[in-house]
C-alpha positions as CSV (number, residue, x, y, z in Angstrom):
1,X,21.1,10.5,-34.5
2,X,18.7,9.2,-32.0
3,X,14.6,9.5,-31.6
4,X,14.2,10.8,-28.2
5,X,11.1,11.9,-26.8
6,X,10.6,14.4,-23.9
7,X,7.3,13.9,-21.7
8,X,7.1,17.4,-20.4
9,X,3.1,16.8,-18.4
10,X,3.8,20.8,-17.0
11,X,4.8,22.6,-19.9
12,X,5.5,26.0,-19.7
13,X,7.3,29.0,-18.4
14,X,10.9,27.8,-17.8
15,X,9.7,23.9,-18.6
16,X,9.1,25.1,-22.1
17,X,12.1,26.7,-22.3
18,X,14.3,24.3,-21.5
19,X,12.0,21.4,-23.8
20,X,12.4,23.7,-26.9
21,X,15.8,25.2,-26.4
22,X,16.9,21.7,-26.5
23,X,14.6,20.4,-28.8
24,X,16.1,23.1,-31.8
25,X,19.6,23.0,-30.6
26,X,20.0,19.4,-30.5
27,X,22.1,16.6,-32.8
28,X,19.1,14.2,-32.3
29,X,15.3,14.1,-32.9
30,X,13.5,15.6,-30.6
31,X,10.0,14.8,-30.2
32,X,7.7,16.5,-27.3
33,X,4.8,15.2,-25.7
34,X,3.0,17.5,-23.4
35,X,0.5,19.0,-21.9
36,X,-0.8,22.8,-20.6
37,X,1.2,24.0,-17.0
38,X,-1.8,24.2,-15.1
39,X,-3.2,22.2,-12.0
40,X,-0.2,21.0,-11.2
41,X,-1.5,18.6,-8.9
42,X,-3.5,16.8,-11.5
43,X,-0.3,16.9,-14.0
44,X,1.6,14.6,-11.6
45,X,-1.1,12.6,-10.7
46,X,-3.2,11.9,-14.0
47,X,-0.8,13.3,-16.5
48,X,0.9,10.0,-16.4
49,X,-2.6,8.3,-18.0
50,X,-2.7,10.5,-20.7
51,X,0.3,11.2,-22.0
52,X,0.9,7.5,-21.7
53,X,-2.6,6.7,-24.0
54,X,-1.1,9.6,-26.7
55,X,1.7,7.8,-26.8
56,X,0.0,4.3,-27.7
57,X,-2.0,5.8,-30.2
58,X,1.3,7.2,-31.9
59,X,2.6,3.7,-32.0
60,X,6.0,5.2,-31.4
61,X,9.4,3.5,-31.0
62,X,12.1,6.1,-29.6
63,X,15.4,4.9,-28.7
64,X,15.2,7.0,-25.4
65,X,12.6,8.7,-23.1
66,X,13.5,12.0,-21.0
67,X,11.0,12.6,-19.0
68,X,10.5,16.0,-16.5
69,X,10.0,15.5,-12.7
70,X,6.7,16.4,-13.2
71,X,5.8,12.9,-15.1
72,X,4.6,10.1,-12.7
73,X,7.2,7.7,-14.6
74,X,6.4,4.9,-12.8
75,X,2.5,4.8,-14.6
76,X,3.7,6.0,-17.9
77,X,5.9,2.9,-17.9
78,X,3.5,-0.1,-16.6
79,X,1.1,1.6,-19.5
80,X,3.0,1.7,-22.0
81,X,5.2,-1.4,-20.8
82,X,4.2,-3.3,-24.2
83,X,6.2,-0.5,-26.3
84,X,8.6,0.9,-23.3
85,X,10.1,-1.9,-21.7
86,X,13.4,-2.2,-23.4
87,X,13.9,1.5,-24.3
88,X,16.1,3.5,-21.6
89,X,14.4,6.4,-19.8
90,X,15.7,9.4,-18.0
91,X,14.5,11.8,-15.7
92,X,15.1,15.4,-15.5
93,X,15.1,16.9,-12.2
94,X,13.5,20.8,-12.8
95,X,12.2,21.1,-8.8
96,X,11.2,18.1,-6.6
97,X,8.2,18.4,-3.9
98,X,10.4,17.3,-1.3
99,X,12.7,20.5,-0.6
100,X,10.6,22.5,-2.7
101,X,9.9,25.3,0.3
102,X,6.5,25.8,1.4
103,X,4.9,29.5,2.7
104,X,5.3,30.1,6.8
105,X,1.2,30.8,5.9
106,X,-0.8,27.7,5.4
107,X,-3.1,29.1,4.4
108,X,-2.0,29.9,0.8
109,X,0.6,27.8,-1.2
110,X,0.8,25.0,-3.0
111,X,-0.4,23.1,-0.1
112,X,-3.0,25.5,1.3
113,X,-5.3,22.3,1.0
114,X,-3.2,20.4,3.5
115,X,-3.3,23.5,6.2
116,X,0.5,23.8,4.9
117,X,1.7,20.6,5.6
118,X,3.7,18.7,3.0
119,X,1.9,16.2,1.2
120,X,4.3,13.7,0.9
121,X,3.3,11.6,-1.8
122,X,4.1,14.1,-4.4
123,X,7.7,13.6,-2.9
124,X,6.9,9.3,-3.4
125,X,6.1,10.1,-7.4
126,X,9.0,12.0,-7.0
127,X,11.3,9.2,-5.9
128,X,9.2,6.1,-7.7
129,X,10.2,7.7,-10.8
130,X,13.6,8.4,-10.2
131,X,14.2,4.9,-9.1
132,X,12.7,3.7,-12.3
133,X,14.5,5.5,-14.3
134,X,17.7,4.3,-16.0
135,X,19.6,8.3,-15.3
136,X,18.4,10.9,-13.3
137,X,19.9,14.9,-14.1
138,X,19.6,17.6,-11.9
139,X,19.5,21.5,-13.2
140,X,22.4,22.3,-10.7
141,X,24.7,21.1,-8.1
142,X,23.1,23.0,-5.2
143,X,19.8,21.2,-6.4
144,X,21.1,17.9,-6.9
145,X,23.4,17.9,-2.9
146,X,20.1,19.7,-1.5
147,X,17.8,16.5,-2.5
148,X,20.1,13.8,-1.0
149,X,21.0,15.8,1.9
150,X,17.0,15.7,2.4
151,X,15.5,12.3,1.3
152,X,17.4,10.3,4.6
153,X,15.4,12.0,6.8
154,X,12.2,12.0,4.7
155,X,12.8,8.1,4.3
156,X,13.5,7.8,8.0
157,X,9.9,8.8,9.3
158,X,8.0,5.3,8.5
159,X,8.0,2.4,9.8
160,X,9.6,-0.2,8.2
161,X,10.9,-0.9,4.6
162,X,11.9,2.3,4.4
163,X,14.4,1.3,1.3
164,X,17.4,3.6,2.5
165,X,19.4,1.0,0.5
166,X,17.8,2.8,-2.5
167,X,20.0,6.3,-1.4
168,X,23.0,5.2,-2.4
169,X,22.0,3.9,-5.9
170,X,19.8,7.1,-7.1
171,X,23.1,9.0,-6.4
172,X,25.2,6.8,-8.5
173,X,22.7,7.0,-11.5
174,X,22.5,10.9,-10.8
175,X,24.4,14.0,-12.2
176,X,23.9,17.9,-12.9
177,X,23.3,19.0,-16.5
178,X,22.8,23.0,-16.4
179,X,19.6,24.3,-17.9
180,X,20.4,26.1,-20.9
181,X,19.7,29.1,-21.6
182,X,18.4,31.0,-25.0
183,X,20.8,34.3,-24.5
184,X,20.1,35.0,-28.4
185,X,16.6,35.9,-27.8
186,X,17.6,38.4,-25.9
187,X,19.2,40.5,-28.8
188,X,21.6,43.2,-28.8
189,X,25.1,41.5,-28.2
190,X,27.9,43.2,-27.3
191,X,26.3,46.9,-27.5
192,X,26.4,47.6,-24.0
193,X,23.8,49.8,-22.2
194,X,22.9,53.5,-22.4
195,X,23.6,55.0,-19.4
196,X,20.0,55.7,-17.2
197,X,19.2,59.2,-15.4
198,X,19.0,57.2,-12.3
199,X,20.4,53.5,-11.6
200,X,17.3,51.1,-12.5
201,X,17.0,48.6,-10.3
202,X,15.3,45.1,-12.1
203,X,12.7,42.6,-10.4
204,X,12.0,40.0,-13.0
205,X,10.8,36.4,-11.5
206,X,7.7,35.2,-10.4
207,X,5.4,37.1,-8.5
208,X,5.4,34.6,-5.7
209,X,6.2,33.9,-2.1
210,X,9.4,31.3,-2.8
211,X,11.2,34.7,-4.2
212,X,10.9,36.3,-1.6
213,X,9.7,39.9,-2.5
214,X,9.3,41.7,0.8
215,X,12.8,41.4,1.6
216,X,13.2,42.7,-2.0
217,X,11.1,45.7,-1.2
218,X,12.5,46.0,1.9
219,X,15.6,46.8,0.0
220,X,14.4,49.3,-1.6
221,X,12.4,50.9,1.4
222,X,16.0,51.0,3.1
223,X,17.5,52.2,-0.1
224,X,14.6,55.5,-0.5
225,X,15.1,56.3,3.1
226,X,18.9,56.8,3.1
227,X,18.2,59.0,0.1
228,X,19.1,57.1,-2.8
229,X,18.2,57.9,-5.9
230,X,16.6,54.9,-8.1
231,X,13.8,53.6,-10.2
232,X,12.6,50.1,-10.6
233,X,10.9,47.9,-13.2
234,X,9.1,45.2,-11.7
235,X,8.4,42.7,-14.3
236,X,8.0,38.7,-14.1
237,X,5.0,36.3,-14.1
238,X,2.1,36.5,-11.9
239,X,-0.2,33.8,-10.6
240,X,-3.4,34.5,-9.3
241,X,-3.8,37.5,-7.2
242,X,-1.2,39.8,-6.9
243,X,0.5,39.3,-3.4
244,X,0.1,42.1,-0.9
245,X,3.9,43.0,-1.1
246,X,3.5,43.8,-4.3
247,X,0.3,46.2,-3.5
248,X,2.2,48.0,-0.6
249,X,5.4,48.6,-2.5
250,X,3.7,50.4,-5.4
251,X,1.8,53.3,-2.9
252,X,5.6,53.4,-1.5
253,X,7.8,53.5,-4.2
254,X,5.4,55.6,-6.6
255,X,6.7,57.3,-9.4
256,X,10.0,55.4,-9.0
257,X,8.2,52.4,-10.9
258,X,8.8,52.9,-14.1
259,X,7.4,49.0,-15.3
260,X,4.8,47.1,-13.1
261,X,3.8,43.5,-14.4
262,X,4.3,40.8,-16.9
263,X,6.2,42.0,-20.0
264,X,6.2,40.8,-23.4
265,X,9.0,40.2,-25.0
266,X,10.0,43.0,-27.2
267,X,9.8,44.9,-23.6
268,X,11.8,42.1,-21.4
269,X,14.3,43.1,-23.9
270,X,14.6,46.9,-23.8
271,X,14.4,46.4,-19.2
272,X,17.4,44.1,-19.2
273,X,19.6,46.2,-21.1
274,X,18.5,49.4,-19.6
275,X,18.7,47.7,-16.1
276,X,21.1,48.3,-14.4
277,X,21.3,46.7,-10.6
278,X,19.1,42.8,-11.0
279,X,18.3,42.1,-7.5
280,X,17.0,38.9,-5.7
281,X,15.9,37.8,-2.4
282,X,14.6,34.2,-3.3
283,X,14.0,31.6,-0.3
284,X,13.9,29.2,-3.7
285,X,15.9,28.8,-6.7
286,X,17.1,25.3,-8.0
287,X,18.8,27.0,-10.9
288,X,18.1,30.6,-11.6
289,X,17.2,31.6,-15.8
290,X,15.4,34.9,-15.3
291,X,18.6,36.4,-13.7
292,X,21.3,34.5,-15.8
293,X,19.2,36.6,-18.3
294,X,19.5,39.7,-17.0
295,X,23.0,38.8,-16.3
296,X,23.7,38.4,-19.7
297,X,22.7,41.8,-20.8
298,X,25.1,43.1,-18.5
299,X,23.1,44.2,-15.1
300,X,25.0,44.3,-12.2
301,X,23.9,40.7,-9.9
302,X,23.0,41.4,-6.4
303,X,22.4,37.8,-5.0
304,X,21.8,35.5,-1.8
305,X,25.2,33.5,-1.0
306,X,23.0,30.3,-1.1
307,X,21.2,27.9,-3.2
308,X,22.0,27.9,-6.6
309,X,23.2,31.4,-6.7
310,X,26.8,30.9,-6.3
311,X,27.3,28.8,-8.9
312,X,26.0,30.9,-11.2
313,X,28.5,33.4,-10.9
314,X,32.7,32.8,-11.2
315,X,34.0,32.9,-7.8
316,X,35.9,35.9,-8.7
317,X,32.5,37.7,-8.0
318,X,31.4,36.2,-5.4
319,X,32.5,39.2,-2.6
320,X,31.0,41.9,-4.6
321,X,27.8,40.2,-6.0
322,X,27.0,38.2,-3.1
323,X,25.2,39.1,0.5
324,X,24.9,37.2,3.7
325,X,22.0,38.9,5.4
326,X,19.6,41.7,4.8
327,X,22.0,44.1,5.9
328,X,24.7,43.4,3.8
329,X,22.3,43.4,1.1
330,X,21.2,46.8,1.8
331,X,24.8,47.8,2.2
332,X,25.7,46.3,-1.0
333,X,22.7,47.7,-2.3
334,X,24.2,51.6,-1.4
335,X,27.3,50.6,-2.6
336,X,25.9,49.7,-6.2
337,X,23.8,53.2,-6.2
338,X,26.5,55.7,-5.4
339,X,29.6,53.5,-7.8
340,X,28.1,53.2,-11.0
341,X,31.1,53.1,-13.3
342,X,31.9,50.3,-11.1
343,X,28.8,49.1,-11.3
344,X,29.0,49.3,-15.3
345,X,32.6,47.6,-15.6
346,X,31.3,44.7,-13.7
347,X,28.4,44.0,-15.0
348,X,29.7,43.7,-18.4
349,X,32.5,41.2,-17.4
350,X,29.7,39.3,-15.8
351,X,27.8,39.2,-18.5
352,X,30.8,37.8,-20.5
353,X,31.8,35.0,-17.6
354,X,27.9,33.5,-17.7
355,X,27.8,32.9,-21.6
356,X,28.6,29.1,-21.1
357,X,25.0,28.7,-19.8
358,X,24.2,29.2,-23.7
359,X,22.4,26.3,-25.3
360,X,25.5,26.8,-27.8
361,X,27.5,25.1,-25.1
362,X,25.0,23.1,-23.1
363,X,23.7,21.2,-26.2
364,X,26.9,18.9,-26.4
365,X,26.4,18.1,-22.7
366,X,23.1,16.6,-23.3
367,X,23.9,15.1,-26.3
368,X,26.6,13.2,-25.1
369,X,24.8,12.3,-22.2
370,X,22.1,10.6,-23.8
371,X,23.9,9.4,-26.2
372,X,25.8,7.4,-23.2
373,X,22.9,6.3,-22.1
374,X,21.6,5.1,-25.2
375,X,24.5,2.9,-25.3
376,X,24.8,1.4,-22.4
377,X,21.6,-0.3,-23.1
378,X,22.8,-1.8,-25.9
379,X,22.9,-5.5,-25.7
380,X,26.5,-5.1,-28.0
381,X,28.9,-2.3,-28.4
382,X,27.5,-1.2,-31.8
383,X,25.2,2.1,-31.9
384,X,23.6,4.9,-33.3
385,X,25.2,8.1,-33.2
């Protein structure tokens, strides 16, 4: 069993998730050293300092360290180099601020600041870290091809010593390990759903402007004018002030919202297995655990046929669950109104093809990777296990 601790500066929401998931599922001894998911900004800047002084007072000596993108690696090390210097280090790759998208407004954002211009040295601490780290993971394939199909170019626009040498080796050292997911949480396995008056239709990601929500709405606009009948829950964290989308789809839709904002748990619950239709419209999703969630309980995916989507879903699905353009999505979106026996039928054989996201089955993935890690830092072929 090894002593592995995970420097989470950012912890919360899916972060958290992930951190504890692993942390109670795990073979080894996980330890977590954190701090609150606000000012994100500040977390990958000065996070480094602090985490990196908790951990010298500790006087800890973990055989590994797995550390979050959000950790300025690079600091934590050179601080702590007197206790860190011989122990192998990892980086897990939740987002990265160099093809994380930004708002067509600059004026709001995460780099509002900047006038909506990328500020690139987030993408550096990014990079710094992931070249000194001894394994970089990735949360999905689409996440992992979409970084090295973007960092030439970023490299490409200085001067000189640009290090595109460096390319070719973070890829080597990199590979995907799938979030996993806490499906028990979710309760009621294998009881199926109780059939709704009218299909409801389930919004539950972030309030924000990477999702995507006024082509979500727009959906559902589309869907009222044709005559449809629906309801909607619209669920899912919010930052700061509502978005306007959000405003103008509740004076249209009305009555048909039967759930408008954040919902606790006990009431997450009772929306995904009454839900019937999960719907997104994301312009950002590097994995994807709200709707492998509501996928679990059965609701019928409607989903972009990009990012991380499609490999979420067997390729079986991929014709009925997946749309090309607004249009098909609205025609999908008919479609899954007016069949919902079909509807029904597939969402529970979904639900079923999804269940090796489980931290059941992604556990031994991450054990065995660190456990590689571990030794292949060994000086000698003995180690722990």
């Amino acid at each position: 069993m090894l002593q592995i601790h995970l420097i989470s500066p950012y912890h919360g929401g899916s972060h958290k998730a992930w951190a504890e998931g692993w942390q109670k599922s795990s073979q080894h001894a996980i330890t977590l050293l954190t701090l609150p998911d606000r000012f994100w900004k500040w977390r990958m800047h000065g996070g480094a300092i602090t985490l990196a002084r908790r951990f010298l007072a500790q006087n800890a000596q973990p055989d590994l360290l797995l550390a979050t993108d959000m950790l300025d690696l690079t600091t934590f090390l050179a601080l702590t180099r007197a206790q860190t210097a011989h122990i192998p280090t990892a980086v897990y790759m939740h987002e990265n601020q160099l093809t994380y998208p930004l708002p067509q407004n600059g004026r709001t954002g995460p780099m509002r600041r900047q006038l909506g211009e990328r500020d690139q040295h987030y993408a550096f601490i990014n990079i710094a870290s992931m070249l000194a780290a001894d394994r970089v993971f990735f949360n999905s394939h689409y996440h992992l091809s979409s970084f090295f199909a973007a960092l030439p170019h970023f490299l490409k626009r200085f001067p000189e010593y640009n290090e595109l040498n460096a390319i070719d080796k973070l890829h080597h050292k990199s590979a995907v390990l799938p979030v996993g997911v806490d499906f028990g949480r979710l309760g009621r396995e294998g009881k199926g759903k109780t059939p709704n008056r009218v299909p409801l239709i389930l919004w539950n990601q972030r309030w924000e402007y990477d999702k995507n929500p006024e082509a979500f709405f727009a959906a559902l606009y589309a869907a009222a004018e044709a005559g449809h009948q629906f309801e909607v829950a619209l669920c899912g964290q919010q930052y700061g002030k509502r978005p306007s989308s959000f405003n103008k789809a509740i004076q249209r839709l009305g009555d048909r919202i039967v759930h408008l904002g954040h919902a606790d748990l006990p009431t997450y619950r009772r929306l995904l297995w009454q839900a019937d239709i999960t719907l997104s419209s994301a312009h950002h999703e590097f994995f994807g655990i709200s709707i492998l969630e509501a996928i679990h309980c059965h609701t019928f995916p409607l989903l972009p046929n990009r990012l991380s989507y499609p490999d979420l879903l067997p390729p079986a699905y991929h014709a009925t669950c997946l749309y090309e353009t607004e249009a098909d999505l609205a025609q999908k979106l008919a479609w899954a109104l007016t069949h919902r026996e079909a509807v029904r039928q597939i969402g529970m054989a979904v639900g079923t093809a999804v269940s090796h996201f489980s931290w059941q089955h992604t556990t031994p993935l991450y054990d065995e990777a660190l456990q590689k890690l571990y030794q292949s830092s060994l000086p000698h072929t003995s180690a722990k296990s």
